[in-house]
N, C-alpha and C positions, 0 to 999 in steps of 0.2 A: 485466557488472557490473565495476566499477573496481574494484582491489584494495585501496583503504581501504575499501571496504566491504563484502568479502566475507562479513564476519559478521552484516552487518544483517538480511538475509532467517531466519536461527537464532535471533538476537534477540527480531528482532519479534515470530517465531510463540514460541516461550519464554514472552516476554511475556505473549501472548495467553491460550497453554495456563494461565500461572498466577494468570491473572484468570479464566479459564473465558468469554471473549469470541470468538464467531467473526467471520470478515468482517464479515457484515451490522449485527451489532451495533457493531461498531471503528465502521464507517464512518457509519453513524447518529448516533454518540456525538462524533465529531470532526467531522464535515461533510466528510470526503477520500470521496471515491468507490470503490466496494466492487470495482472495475475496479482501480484502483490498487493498492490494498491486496492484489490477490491479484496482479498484474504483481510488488510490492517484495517478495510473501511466492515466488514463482519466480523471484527473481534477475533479473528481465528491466527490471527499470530503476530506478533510482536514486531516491529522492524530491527535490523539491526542499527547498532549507532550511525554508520556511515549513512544509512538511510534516512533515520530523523534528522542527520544536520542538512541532507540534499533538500528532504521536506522543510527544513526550517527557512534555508537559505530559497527556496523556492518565492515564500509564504510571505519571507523578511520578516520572521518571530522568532524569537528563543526556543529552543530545545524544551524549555520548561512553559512556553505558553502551549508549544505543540501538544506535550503529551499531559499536561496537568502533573507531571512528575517536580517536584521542587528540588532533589537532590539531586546532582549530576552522577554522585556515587550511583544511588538507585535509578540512575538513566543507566548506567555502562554496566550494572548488573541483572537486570532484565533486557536489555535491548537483544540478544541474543536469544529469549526466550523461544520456544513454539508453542504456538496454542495446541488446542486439541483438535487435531490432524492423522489421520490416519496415517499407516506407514504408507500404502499405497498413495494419498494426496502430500505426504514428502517427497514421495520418488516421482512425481508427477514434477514438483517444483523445482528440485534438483536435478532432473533431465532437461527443463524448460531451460532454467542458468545456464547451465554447461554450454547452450547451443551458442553461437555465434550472430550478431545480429542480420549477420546476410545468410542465415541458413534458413533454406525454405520452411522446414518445419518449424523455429521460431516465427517465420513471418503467416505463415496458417493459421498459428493459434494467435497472434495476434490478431489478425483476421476475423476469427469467430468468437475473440473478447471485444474485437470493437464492434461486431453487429447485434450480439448479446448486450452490450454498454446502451447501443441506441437503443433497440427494445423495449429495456425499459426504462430509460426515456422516456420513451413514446408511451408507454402506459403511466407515468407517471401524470404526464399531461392530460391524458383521457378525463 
């Protein structure tokens, strides 16, 4: 994670917590993928711009409460960033993108991100 954005992953989930939205729902309600959303809520990659303003505009905050970033320079020059991701969990993300939202294989791993998303949940609550 780039160090203008080390606040955004406490942010976003903050966020979430105080609208009472988990993954599945965020990523429903914005069109980002519920892959993504739990990659930017573990630090492990950056959103890009178009992302942070869907989250901002979601949230109804600024770009700069989202990510703790104060410059919009240094929002539009990391937002493109990737964290530390193997090549393998890129080509995982960029096969996931590519698919279409009525292709079965997009809606599978939807599927086993939203029963993973309950999960824990549900250990959460325990």
């Amino acid at each position: 994670m780039k160090n203008n954005f080390k606040e955004f992953p406490e942010r976003l989930a903050k966020l979430m917590r105080d609208r009472g939205v988990s993954q599945s729902q965020l990523a429903k309600a914005t069109g980002i993928a519920q892959q993504g959303i739990s990659f930017y809520l573990n630090g492990k990659v950056v959103p890009k711009l178009e992302i942070i303003i869907k989250l901002s505009e979601y949230f109804h905050v600024t770009p700069y409460k989202l990510t703790g970033v104060k410059s919009l320079e240094n929002i539009k020059k990391d937002a493109n960033a990737v964290g530390e991701l193997s090549a393998e969990e890129k080509a995982v993300i960029e096969a996931y993108n590519s698919l279409s939202e009525d292709d079965w294989r997009r809606k599978a791993v939807d599927e086993i991100l939203l029963k993973t998303d309950k999960e824990v949940e549900k250990k959460k609550g325990e």
